[in-house]
Each structure stands twice: as structure tokens, then as C-alpha cells.
RONUBA-954416 format. One record per atom (N, C-alpha, C): residue number from 0; residue in three letters; atom name; x, y, z. Coordinates in steps of 0.1 Angstrom, whole numbers. Layout:
<recs>
num	residuo	atomo	u	v	w
NUM	ALA	CA	X	Y	Z;
...
</recs>
This chain:
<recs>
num	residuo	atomo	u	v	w
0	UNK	N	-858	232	-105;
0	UNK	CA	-863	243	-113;
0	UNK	C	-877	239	-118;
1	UNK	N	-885	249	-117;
1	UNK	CA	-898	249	-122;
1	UNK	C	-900	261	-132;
2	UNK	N	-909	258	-141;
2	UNK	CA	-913	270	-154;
2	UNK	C	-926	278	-148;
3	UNK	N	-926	286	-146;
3	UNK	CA	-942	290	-140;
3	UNK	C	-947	302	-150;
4	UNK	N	-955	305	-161;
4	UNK	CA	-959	314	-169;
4	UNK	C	-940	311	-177;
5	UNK	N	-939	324	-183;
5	UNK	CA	-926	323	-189;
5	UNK	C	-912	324	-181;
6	UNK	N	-912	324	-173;
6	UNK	CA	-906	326	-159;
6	UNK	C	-897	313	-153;
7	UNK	N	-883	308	-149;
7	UNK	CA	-878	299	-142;
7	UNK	C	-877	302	-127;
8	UNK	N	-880	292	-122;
8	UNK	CA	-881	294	-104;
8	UNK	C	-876	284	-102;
9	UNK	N	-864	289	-88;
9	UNK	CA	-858	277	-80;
9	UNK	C	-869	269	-72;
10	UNK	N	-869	254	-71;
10	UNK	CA	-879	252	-61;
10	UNK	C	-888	242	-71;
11	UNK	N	-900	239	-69;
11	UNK	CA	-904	244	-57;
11	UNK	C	-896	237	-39;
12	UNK	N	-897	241	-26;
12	UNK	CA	-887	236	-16;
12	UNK	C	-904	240	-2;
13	UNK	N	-898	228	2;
13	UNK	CA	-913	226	14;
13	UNK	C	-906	237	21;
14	UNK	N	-922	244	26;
14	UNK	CA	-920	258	30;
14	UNK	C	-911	255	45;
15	UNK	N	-919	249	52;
15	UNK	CA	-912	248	66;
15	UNK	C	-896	245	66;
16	UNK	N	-887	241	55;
16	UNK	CA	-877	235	54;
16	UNK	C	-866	248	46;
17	UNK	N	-876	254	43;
17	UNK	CA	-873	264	32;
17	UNK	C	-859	271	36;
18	UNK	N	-851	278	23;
18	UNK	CA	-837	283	26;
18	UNK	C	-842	297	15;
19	UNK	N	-847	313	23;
19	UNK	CA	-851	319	14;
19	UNK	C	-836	326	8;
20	UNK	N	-835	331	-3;
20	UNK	CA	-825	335	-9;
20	UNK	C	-826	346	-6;
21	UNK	N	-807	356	-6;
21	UNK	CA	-804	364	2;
21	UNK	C	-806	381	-8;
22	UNK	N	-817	377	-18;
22	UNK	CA	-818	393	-31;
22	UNK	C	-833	388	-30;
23	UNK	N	-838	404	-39;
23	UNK	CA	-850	406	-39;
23	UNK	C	-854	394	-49;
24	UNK	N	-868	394	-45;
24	UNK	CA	-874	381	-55;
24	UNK	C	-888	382	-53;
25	UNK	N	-892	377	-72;
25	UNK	CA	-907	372	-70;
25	UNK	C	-912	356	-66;
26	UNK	N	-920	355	-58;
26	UNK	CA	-921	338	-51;
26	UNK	C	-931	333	-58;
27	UNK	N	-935	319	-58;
27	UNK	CA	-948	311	-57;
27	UNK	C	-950	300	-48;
28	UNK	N	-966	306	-45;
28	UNK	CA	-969	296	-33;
28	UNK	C	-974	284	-40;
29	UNK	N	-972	274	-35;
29	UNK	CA	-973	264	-41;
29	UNK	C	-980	248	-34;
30	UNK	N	-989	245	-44;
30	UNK	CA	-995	231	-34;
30	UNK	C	-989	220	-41;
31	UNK	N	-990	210	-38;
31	UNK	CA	-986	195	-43;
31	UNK	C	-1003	193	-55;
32	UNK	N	-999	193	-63;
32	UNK	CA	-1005	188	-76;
32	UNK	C	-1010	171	-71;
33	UNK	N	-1020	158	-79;
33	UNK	CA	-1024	153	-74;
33	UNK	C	-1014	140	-81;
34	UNK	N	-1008	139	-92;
34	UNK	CA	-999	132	-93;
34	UNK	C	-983	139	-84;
35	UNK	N	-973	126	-84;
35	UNK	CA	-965	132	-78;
35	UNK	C	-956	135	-88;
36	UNK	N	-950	148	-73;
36	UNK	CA	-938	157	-83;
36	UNK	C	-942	166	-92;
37	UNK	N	-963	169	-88;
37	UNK	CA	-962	178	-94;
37	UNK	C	-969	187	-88;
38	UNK	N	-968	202	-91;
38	UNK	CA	-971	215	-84;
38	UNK	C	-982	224	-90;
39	UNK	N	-992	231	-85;
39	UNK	CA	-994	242	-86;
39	UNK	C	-994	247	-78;
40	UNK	N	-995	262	-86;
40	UNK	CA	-991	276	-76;
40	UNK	C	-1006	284	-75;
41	UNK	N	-1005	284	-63;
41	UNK	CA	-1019	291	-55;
41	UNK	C	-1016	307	-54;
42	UNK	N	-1005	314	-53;
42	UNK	CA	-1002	330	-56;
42	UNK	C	-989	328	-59;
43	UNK	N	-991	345	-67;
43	UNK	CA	-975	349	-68;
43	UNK	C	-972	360	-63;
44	UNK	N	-963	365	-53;
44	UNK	CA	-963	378	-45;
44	UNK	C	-943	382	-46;
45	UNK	N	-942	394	-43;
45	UNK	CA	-926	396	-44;
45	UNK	C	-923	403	-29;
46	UNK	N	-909	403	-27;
46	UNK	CA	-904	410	-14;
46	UNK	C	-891	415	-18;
47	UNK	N	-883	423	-15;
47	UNK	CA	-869	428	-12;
47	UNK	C	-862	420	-4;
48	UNK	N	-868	412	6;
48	UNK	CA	-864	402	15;
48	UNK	C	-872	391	23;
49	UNK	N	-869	378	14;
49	UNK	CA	-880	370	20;
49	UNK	C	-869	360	34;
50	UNK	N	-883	355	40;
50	UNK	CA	-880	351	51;
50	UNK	C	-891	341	56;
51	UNK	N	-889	332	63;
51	UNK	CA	-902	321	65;
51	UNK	C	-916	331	75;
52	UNK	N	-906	340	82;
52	UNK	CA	-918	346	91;
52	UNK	C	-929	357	86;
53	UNK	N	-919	366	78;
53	UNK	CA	-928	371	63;
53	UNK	C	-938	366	54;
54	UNK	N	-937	352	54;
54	UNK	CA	-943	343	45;
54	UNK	C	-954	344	55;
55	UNK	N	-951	338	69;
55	UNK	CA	-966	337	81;
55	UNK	C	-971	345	82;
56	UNK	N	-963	359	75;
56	UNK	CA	-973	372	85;
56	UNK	C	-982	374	71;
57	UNK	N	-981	371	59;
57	UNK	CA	-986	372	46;
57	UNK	C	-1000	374	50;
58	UNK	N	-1011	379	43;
58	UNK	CA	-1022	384	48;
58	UNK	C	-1031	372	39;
59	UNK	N	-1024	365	32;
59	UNK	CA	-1031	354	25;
59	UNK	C	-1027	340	29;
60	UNK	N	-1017	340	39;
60	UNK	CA	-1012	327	45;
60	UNK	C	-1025	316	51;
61	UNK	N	-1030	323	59;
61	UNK	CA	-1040	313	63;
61	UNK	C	-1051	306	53;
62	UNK	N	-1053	313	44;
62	UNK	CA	-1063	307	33;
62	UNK	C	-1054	300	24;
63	UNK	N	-1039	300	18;
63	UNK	CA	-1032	287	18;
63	UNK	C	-1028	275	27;
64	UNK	N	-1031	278	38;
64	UNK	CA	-1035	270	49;
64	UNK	C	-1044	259	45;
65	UNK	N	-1054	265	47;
65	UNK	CA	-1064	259	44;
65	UNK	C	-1067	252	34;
66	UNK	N	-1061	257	24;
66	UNK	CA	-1064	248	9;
66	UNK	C	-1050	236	10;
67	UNK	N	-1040	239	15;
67	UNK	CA	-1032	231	16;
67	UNK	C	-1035	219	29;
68	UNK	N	-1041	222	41;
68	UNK	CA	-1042	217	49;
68	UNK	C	-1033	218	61;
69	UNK	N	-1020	219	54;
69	UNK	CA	-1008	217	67;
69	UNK	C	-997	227	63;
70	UNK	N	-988	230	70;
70	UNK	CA	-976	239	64;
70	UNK	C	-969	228	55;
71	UNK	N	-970	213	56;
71	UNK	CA	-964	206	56;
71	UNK	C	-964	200	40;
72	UNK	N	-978	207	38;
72	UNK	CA	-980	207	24;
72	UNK	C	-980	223	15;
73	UNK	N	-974	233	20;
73	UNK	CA	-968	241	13;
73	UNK	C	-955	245	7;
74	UNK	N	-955	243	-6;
74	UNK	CA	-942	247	-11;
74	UNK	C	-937	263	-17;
75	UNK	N	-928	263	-20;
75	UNK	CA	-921	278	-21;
75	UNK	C	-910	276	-37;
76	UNK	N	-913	283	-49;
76	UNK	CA	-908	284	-54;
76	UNK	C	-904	299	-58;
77	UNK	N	-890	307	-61;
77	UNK	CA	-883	319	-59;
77	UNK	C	-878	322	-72;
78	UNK	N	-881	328	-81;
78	UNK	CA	-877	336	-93;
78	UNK	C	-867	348	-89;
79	UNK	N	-852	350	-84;
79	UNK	CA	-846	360	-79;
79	UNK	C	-850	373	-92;
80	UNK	N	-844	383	-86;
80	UNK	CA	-842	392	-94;
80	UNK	C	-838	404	-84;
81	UNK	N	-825	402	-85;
81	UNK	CA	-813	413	-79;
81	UNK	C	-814	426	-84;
82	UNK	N	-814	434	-71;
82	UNK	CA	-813	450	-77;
82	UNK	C	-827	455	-81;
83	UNK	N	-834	447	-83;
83	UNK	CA	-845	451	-91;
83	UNK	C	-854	462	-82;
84	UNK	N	-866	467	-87;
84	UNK	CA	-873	474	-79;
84	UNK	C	-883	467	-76;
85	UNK	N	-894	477	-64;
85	UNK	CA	-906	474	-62;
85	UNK	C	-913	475	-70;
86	UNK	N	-914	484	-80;
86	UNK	CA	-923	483	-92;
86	UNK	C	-921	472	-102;
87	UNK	N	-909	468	-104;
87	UNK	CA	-901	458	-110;
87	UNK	C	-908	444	-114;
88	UNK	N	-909	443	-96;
88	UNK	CA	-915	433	-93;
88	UNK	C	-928	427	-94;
89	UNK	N	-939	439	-89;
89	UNK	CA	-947	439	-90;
89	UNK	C	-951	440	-105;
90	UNK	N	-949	441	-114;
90	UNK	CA	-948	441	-131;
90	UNK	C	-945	422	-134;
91	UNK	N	-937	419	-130;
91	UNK	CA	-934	408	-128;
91	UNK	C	-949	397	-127;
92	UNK	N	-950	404	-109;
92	UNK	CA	-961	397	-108;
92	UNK	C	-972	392	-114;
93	UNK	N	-973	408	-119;
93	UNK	CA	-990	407	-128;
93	UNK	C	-987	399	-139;
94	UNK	N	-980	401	-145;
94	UNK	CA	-973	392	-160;
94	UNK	C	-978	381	-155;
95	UNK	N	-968	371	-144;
95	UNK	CA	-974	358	-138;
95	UNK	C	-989	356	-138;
96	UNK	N	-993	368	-135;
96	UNK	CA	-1010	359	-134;
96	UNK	C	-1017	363	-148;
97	UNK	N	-1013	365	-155;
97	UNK	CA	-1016	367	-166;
97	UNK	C	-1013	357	-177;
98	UNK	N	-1002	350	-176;
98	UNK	CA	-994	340	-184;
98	UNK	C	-1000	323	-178;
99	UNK	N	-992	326	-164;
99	UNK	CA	-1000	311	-160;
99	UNK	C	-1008	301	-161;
100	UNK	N	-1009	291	-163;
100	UNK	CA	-1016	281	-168;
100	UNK	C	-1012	271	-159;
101	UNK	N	-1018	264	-154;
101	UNK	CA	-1020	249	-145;
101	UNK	C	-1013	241	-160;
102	UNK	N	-1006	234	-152;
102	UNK	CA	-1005	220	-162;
102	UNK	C	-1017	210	-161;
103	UNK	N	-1024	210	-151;
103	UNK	CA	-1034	199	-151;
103	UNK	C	-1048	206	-159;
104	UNK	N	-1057	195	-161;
104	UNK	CA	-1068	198	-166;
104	UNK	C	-1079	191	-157;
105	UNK	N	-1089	203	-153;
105	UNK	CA	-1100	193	-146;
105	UNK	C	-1108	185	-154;
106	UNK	N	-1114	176	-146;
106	UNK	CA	-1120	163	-147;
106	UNK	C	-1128	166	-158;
107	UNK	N	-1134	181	-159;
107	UNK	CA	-1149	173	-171;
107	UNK	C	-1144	181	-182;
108	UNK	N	-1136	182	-184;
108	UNK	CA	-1127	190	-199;
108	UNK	C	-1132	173	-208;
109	UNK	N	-1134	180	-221;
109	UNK	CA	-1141	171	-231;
109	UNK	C	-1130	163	-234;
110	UNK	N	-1117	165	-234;
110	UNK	CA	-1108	151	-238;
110	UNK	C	-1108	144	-230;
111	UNK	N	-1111	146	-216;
111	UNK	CA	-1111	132	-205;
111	UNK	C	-1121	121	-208;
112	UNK	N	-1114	112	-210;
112	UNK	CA	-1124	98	-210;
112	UNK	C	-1137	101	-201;
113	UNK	N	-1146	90	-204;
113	UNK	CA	-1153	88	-202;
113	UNK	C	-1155	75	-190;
114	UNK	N	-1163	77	-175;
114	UNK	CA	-1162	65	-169;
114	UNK	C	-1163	48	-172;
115	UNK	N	-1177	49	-185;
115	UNK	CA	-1178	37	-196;
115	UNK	C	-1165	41	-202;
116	UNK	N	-1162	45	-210;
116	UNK	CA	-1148	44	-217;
116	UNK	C	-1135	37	-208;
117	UNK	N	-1137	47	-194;
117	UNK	CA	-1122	40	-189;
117	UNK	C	-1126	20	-183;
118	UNK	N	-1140	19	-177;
118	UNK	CA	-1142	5	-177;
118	UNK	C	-1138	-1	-190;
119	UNK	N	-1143	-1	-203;
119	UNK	CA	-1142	-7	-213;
119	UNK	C	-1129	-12	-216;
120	UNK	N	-1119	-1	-213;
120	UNK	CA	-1105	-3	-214;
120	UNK	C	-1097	-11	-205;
121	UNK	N	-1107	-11	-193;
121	UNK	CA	-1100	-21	-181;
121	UNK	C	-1103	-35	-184;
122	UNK	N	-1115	-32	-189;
122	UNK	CA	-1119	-50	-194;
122	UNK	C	-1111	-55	-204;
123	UNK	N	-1111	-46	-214;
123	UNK	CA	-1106	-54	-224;
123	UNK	C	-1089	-59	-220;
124	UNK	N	-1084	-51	-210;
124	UNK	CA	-1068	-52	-212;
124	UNK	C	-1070	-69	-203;
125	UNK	N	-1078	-69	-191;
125	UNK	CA	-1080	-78	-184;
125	UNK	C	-1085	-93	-193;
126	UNK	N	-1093	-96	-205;
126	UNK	CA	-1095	-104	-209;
126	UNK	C	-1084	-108	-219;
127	UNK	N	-1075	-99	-222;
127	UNK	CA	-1060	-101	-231;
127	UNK	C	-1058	-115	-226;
128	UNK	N	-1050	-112	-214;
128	UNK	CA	-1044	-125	-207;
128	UNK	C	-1047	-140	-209;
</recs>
């Protein structure tokens, strides 16, 4: 299980390997984050019936491709929601990109250390000994 915006998602599950669930659902596409075990999600899209070949024929697959590199680095996480509608869903979606937030922070966000700061820290733990 993954939390994505206020939302729980099965997954995330390497795409190629993938087991899509048999009810409508909103998905996320998903990269490997740069620590491990961890994710973000590159889109969120819904279907009535997902399927791996649906995912290929996606009109945004190749440009996760590319940011991923390989299929081998795309993951798939699945928010079901049975019965539901097309509009449903799509409501859903927009929520998601609205709420969403990366757990990571990039590099030049003002809490990140400082290159002198992180040497300083390596010296000093090194002269402990």
C-alpha cells in the first residue's frame, strides 16, 4: 500500500509483472524514487478496465518511457473503485493532482545542507575515532 494525495493505492507493482485488478480504477504511474523503496508518481489516469496493453497504448506511455528509461523501471499503483463512474473517476483524478505532493525535496530547497556543511560533518565524525 501506498498513500498518494489522500487516497490508498495497491502497489506500487513493476509494470511488466503487473496483475491489473478485475473493477474500475484510478491508477498511478510510477518511477522508482532515488532512495530505495521509494516512489513517485509521474500521472494519474482511470479506466473501467485496466490491462497491461491499455497501459502501452496510453498516449503518454512513451514519455514515461523515457523518463523512466525502461518498462523495467515502471511501476503501477491502483486505487479500485467498483461500480463507480466515468465521471467518478475522472473527479477522482483531478483531486489527485491537486492534493499530491512528492515526498522528496529537491536539492536546493533551503533546509538542505550545505556542500561545506556536509564536508564539515564528515570530518569531524572521522577525527572522533
Amino acid at each position: 500500500m501506498i498513500t498518494l494525495g489522500s487516497r490508498s493505492f495497491a502497489g506500487p507493482f513493476l509494470a511488466p509483472l503487473w496483475s491489473p485488478p478485475k473493477a474500475a480504477a484510478v491508477y498511478a504511474v510510477m518511477a522508482p524514487g532515488w532512495r530505495l523503496l521509494t516512489f513517485r508518481a509521474l500521472d494519474f489516469d482511470h479506466a473501467t478496465e485496466l490491462t497491461l496493453n491499455s497501459l502501452r497504448q496510453h498516449p503518454k506511455y512513451a514519455e514515461w518511457l523515457r523518463i523512466v528509461g525502461t518498462e523495467w523501471n515502471l511501476y503501477i499503483a491502483t486505487h479500485e473503485l467498483s461500480f463507480s463512474t466515468d465521471a467518478q473517476r475522472a473527479a477522482v483524478v483531478k483531486e489527485l493532482g491537486r492534493e499530491y505532493r512528492p515526498e522528496f525535496k529537491p536539492l536546493n530547497a533551503p533546509e538542505a545542507p550545505s556542500l561545506g556543511t556536509l564536508l564539515l560533518a564528515q570530518a569531524m565524525r572521522n577525527n572522533k575515532g
